[in-house]
C-alpha positions in Angstrom: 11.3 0.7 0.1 11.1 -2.1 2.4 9.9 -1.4 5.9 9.4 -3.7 9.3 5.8 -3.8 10.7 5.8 -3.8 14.5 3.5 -2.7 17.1 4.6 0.9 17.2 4.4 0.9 12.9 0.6 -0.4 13.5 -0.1 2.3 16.4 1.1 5.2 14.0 -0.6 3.7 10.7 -3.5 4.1 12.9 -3.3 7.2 14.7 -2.3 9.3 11.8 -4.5 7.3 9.2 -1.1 6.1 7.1 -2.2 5.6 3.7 -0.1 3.0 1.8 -2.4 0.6 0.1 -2.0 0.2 -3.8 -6.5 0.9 -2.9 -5.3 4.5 -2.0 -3.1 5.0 -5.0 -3.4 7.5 -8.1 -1.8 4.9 -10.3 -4.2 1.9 -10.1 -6.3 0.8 -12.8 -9.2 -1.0 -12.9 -9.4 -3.1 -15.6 -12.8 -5.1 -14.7 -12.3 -7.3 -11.9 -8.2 -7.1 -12.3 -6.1 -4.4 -10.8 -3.5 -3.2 -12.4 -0.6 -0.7 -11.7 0.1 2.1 -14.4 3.5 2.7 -13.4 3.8 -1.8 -14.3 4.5 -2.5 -10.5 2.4 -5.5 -9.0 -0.7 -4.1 -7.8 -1.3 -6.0 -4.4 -0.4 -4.0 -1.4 -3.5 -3.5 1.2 -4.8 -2.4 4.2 -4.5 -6.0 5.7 -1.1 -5.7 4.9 -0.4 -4.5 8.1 -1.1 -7.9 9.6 2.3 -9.2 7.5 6.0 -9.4 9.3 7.3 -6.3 6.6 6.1 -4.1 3.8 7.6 -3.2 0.3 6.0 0.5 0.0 6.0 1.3 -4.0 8.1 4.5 -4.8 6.2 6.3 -7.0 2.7 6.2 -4.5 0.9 8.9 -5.3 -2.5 9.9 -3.4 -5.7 11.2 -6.0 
């Protein structure tokens, strides 16, 4: 699902500690220093993320 990040997207992400990040997700695999995605999507979403124009939040995020 893609999403628009403006200010009031940033204020909530922040107030209710909004956790998107493929760092924050049951399906990534560390396979030394690559990480990977078990469900095959690319692993590259992250906190920063939040500094881009939109995000592309991954449908099967899952929190451990």
């Amino acid at each position: 699902m893609k999403t628009v990040v403006d200010a009031r997207f940033r204020r909530e992400a922040e107030t209710f500690v909004l956790r998107f990040s493929c760092d924050d997700c049951c399906h990534r695999v560390d396979e030394g220093a690559l990480r990977a995605c078990s469900m095959a999507f690319p692993a590259d979403l992250q906190r920063a993320s939040l500094d881009a124009e939109s995000l592309a939040f991954c449908k099967s995020f899952e929190l451990a």
